[in-house]
N, C-alpha and C positions, 0 to 999 in steps of 0.2 A: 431551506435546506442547509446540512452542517457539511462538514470538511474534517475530518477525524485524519491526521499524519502520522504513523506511525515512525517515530525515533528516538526510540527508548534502547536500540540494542548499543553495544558495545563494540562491534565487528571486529575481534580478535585477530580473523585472517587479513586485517587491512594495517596491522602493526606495521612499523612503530608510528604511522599516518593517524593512525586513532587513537594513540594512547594519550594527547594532546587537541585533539580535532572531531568531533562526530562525523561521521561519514555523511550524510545528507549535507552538510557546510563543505567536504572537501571539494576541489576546485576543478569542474570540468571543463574544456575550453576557457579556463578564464574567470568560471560563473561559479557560483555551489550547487552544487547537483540540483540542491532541494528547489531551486529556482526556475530547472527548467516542468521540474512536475506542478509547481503553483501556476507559473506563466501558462501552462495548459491547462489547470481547471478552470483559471478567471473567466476562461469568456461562458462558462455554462449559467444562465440567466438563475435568479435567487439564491446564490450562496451569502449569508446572511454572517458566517462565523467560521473561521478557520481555529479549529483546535492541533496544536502540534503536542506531543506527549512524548516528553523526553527524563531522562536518568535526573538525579542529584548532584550527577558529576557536571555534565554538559547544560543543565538548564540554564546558567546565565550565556551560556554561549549563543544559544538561540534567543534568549530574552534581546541580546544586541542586534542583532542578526535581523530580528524581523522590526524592529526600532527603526532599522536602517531601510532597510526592504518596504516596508510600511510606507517610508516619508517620500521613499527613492522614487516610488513605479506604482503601486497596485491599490486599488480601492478596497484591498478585502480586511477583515478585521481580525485580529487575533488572540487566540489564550493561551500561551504556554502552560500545561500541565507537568509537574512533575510529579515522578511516580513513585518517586523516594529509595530508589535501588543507587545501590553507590558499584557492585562490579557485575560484572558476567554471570557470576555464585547464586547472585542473591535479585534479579530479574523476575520481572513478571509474566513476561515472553506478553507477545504481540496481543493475542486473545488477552489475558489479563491485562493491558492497556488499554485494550478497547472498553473492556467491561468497566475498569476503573472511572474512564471517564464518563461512559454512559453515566454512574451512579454520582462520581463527583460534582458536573457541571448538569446535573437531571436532564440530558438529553430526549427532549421529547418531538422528534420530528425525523425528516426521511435523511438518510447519513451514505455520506460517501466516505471509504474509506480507503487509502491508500497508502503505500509506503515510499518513506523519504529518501529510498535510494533508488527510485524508479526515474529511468530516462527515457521520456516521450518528445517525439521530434516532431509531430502533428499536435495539433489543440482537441482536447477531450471533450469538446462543444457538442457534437455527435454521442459522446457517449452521454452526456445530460439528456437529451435528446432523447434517448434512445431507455433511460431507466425511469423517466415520467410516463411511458407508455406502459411499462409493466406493475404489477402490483404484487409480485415475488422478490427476492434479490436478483442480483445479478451479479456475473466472473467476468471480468474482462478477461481473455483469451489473447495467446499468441501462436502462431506457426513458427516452430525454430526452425523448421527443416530441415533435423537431425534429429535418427532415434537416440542417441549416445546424448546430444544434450539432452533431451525429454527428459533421460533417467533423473536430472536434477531438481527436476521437479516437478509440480501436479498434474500428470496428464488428465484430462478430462475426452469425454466418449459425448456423443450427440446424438439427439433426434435430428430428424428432418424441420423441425422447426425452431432448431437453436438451443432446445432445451440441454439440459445436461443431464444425462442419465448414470451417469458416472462419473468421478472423480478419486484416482488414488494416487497417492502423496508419492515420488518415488520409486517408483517402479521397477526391478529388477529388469523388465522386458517390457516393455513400454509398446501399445500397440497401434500408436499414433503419434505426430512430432506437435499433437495440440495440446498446450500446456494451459494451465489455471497461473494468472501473475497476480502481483497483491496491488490490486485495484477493485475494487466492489463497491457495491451497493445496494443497504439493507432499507428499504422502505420504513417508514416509523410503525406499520402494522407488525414486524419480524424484530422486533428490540426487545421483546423479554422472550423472543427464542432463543437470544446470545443470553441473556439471564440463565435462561434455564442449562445452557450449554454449561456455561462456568457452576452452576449449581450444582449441578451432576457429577464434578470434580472430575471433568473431560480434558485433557492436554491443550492449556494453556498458553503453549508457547508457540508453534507455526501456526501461521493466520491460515492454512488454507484448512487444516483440520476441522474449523466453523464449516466453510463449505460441505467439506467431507460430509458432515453429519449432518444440515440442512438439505441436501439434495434427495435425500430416501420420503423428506417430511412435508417439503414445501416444493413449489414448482420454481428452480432456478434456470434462468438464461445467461447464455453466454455472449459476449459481447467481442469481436476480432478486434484489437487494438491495431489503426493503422499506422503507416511508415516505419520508423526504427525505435524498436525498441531496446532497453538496455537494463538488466539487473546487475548492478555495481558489486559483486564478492569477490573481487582479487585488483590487487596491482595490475594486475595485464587487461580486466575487462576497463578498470579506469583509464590507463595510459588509450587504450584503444579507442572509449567512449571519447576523449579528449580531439585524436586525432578527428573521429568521425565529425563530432559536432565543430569543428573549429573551423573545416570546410563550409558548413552551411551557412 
């Protein structure tokens, strides 16, 4: 099994923090963000390869980063990719690093993919668990518990057996506080359905768009992520993830 990180953006709303720093490195309690999403994959048994996929700007920044990380703590192996975009302008947005690297590093096997500014405070070991059993993808899933946040992002609708029978990006009126967050899992049978996604010259840049259009094609489950979760897009949800995690 692979490890796909997405950290190719730029995060403009986290200036002037990012204009010198990638957000997945900025410092939560202490740590770089990106540390508490790895320290949660490790323990899912066969991960073989972590690929991180970042900018031309920031790629030595992680080239040190996981030097250090590597020798420090974790058994897992890694590639930085770069994807050769130097600003904001000229990105490949998230779908385009994924495909990038599928075709760079010929990724042929079952892929987790997640983003490098995700804060998990439980270990993903369950969610390993839980995507060997299925032979679809999977969404990890959150409960915000507010319609007003949902608008931010993918609300997702369910069967009684977890399937997903809906997924739309954004929602004006959002009919549920369950959202789609960027953590997935595309089994090695569903890798040139992202082919065929990018082929089709379909919106490249939010990761959940992929979902959007595999859930009409293939059978997708969703997945509840437990304890606290955290999507890092402002000064305030960092200062905040900070406070959260530095009690624990």
């Amino acid at each position: 099994m692979k490890v796909l990180v997405l950290a190719a953006g730029y995060a403009t709303r986290l200036h002037p923090l990012t204009l010198t720093q990638p957000k997945p490195l900025l410092p939560v309690a202490g740590r770089p963000m990106i540390e508490y999403v790895l320290d949660n994959l490790a323990p899912i048994p066969g991960i073989d390869r972590v690929y991180l996929v970042t900018n031309a700007k920031f790629s030595g920044h992680f080239e040190r980063w996981s030097a250090h990380y590597q020798a420090a703590k974790t058994p897992l192996n890694f590639t930085i990719v770069n994807d050769g975009s130097t600003t904001d302008e000229d990105k490949l947005g998230a779908i385009g690093d994924l495909h990038l690297v599928l075709e760079r590093e010929q990724i042929d096997d079952d892929l987790i993919v997640v983003a490098g500014d995700n804060l998990f405070s439980q270990s993903l070991a369950p969610f390993g668990e839980f995507c060997r059993k299925q032979t679809g993808p999977v969404l990890a899933i959150y409960d915000t518990g507010s319609l007003d946040l949902a608008k931010k992002y993918g609300v997702v609708d369910l069967d009684r057996t977890g399937r997903i029978l809906s997924f739309t990006e954004k929602p004006e009126k959002p009919e549920t506080t369950l959202v789609g967050i960027a953590l997935y899992y595309y089994p090695r049978a569903t890798l040139p359905l992202i082919r065929q996604y990018v082929a089709e010259g379909n919106n490249t840049d939010q990761p959940g768009r992929l979902m959007q259009w595999l859930c009409p094609r293939v059978p997708v489950h969703a997945w509840p992520v437990p304890g606290i979760w955290y999507d890092i897009g402002s000064k305030e949800t960092l200062d905040e993830a900070s406070r959260i995690f530095a009690k624990r």
